[in-house]
C-alpha positions in Angstrom: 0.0 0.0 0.0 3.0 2.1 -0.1 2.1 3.8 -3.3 -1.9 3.8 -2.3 -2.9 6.7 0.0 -3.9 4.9 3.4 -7.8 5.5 4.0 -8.8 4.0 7.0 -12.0 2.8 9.1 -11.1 2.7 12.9 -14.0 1.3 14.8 -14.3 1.8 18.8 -12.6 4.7 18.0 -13.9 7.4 20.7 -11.0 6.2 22.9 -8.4 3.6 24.3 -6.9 1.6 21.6 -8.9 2.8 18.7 -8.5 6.5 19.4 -4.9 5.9 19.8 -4.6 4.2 16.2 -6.5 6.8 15.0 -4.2 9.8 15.8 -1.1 7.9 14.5 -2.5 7.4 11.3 -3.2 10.8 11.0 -0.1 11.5 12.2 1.1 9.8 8.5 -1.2 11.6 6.8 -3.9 9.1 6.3 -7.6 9.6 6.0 -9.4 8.0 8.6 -12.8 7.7 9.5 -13.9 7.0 12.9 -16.9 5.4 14.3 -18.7 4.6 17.5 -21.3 4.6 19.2 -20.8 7.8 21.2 -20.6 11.0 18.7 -19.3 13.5 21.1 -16.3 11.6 22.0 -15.5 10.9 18.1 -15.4 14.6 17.6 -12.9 15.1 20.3 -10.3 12.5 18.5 -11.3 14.4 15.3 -9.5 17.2 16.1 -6.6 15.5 17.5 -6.2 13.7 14.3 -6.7 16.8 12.1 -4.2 18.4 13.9 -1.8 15.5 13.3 -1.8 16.5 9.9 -4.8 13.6 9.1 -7.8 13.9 6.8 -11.0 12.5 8.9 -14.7 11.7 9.2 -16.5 10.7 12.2 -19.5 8.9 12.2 -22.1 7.1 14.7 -21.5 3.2 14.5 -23.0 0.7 16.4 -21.2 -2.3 15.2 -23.9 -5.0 16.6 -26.1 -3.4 14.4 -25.6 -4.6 10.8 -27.3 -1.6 9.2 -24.6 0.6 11.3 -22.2 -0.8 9.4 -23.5 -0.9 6.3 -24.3 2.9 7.0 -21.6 4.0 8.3 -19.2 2.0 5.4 -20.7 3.8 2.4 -20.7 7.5 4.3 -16.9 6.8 5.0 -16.2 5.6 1.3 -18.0 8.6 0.0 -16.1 10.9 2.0 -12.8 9.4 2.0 -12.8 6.9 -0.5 -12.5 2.9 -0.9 -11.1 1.8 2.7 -7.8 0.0 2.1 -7.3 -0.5 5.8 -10.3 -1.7 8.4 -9.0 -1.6 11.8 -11.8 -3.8 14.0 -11.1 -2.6 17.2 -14.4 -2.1 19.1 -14.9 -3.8 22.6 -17.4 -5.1 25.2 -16.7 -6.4 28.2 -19.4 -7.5 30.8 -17.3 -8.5 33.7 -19.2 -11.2 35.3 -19.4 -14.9 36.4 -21.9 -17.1 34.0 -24.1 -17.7 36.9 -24.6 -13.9 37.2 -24.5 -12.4 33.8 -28.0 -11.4 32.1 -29.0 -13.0 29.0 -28.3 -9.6 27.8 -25.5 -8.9 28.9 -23.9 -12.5 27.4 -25.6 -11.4 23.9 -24.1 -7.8 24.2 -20.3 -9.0 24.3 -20.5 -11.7 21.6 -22.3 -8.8 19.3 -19.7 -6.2 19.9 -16.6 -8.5 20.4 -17.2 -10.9 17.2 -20.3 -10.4 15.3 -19.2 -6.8 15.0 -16.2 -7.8 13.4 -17.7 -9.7 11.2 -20.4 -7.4 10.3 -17.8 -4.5 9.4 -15.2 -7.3 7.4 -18.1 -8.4 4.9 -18.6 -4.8 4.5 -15.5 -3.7 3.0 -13.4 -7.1 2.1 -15.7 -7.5 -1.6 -14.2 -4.0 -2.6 -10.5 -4.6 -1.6 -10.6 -8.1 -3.3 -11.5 -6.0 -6.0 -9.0 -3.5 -5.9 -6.4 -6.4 -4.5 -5.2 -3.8 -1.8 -6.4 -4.2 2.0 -5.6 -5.0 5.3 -8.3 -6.1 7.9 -6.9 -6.1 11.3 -8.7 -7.6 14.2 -7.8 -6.6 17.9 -8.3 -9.6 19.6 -6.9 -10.2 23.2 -4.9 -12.7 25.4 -8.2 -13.7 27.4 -8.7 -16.1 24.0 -5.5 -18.0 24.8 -5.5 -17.5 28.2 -9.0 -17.6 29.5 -10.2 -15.6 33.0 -13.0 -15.8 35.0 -15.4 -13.3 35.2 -14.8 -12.8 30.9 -16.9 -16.2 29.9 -18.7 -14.2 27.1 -16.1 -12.0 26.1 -12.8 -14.8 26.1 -15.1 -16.9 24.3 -15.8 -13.9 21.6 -12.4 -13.1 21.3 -11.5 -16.9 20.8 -14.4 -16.7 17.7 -12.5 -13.3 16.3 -9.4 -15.6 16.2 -11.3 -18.4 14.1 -12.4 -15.5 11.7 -9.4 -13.3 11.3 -7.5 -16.5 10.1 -10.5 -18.1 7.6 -10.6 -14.8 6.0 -6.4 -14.6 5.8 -6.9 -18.4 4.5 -9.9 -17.3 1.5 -7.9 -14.3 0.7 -5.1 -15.8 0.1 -3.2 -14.2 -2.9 -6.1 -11.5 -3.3 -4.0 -8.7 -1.9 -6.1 -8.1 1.0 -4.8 -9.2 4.2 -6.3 -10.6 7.9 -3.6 -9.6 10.5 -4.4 -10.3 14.3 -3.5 -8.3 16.8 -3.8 -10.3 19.8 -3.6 -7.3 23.3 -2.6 -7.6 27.0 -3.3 -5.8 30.0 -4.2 -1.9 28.5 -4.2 0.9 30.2 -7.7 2.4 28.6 -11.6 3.4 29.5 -12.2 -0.3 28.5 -10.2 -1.6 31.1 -11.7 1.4 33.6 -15.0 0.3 32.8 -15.0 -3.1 35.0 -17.2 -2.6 37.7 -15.6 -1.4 41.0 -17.5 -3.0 43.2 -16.5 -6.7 42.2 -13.1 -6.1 41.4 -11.1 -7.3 44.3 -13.2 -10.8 43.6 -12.2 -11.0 40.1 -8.4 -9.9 40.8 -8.5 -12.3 43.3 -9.7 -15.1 41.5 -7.6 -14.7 38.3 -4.2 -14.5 41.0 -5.7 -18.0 42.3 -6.5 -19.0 38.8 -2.4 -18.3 37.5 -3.5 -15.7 34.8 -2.8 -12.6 37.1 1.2 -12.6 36.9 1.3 -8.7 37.7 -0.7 -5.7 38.0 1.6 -4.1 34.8 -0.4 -2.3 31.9 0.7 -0.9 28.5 -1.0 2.5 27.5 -3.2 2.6 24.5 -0.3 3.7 22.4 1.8 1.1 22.6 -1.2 -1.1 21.0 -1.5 1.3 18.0 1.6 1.2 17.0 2.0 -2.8 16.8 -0.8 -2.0 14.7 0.6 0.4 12.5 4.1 -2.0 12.3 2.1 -4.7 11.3 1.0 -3.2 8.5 4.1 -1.5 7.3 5.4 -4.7 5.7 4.6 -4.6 1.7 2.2 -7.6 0.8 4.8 -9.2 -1.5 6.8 -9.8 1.3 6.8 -11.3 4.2 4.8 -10.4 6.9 3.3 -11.6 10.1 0.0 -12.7 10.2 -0.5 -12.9 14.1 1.1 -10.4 16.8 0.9 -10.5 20.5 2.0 -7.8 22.6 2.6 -7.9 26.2 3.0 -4.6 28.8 7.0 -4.7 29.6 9.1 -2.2 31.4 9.5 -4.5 34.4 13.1 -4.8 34.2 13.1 -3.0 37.9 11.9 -5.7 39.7 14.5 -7.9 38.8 17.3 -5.4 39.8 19.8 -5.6 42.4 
């Protein structure tokens, strides 16, 4: 895509990882189009990425909703142009044991965390086939590898996104469109704010007793992004990796004499 202007949909963009993404491809001059469900917040990151030097549109998006995406797919392309890039970013994350959650709240995270991605994928993957230029990246998360309690609904989801992101790398196979996953640890964000206060000691508790709790270390939002941006910056002749973890470091102190 090095000779393509990049022209990019960033979904859960309003803040955390999305937002971040968002602002560093307008930082290279991109076009990006952000969506999410909450309008005032998009306008904020608007600005930020205008003033990053970024062309941008910002539009409501509920990504459970099909006709959202189909909606907020063809604004964006009018606006911007074809999408050669589809960041799915957008999360949910209930926070609760199985014999707590409401049917709702089970339905809610598989929507948001998989069906959302698929939704927006179908969308804009005909059109890059077409053109033989995309990249769909999925931010998936560590809870699909290593599962935690209290995240039935949304490990399972994220496990899903994982399926998907590689049958679509497998069926576009020498299309020029690529499926790259973008598999996220502990993140400093709103996302991670957002689990209820009242029951976290129980759930830090139970994932220390559980071995998936190591440390209390987070990465901030930006660190995500740019594995994003890197794993796109490879030329889809070459070589280039089709599944990336990252993992919050700096902990080099605790180890010191």
């Amino acid at each position: 895509m090095s000779d393509t202007p990049r022209i990019a949909l960033v979904t859960g963009a309003s803040s955390g990882i999305g937002a971040a993404t968002a602002v560093l491809l307008g930082r290279q001059g991109a076009r990006v189009a952000l969506g999410a469900r909450r309008v005032a917040r998009l306008e904020e990151v608007a600005k930020q990425v205008e003033a990053e030097g970024g062309r941008v549109f910002a539009h409501a998006l509920d990504v459970a909703d099909p006709e959202s995406c189909a909606a907020f797919c063809a604004e964006a392309e009018r606006a911007l142009g074809p999408p050669n890039l589809l960041v799915n970013n957008a999360g949910h994350n209930l926070s609760a044991r199985v014999d707590q959650a409401t049917a709702e709240e089970l339905r809610r995270d598989v929507e948001v965390n998989l069906l959302g991605a698929m939704y927006m994928t179908r969308e804009v993957v005909p059109g890059m086939i077409a053109r033989r230029v995309g990249d769909v990246i999925f931010v998936g998360s560590d809870a699909a590898q290593r599962p935690r309690t209290y995240q039935g609904a949304y490990g399972a989801a994220k496990n899903g996104l994982e399926t998907f992101a590689r049958v679509l790398e497998m069926e576009t196979e020498g299309t020029g469109v690529r499926s790259i996953l973008v598999r996220v640890g502990p993140t400093w964000s709103e996302f991670g704010a957002s689990m209820p206060k009242d029951r976290l000691p129980a759930i830090l508790e139970s994932w220390k007793y559980w071995g998936v709790l190591r440390h209390l270390n987070a990465m901030p939002s930006e660190h995500c992004a740019r594995a994003i941006l890197r794993a796109v910056e490879a030329p889809v002749e070459e070589s280039y990796t089709t599944v990336v973890e990252v993992q919050p470091g700096g902990r080099s102190k605790e180890f010191s004499e």
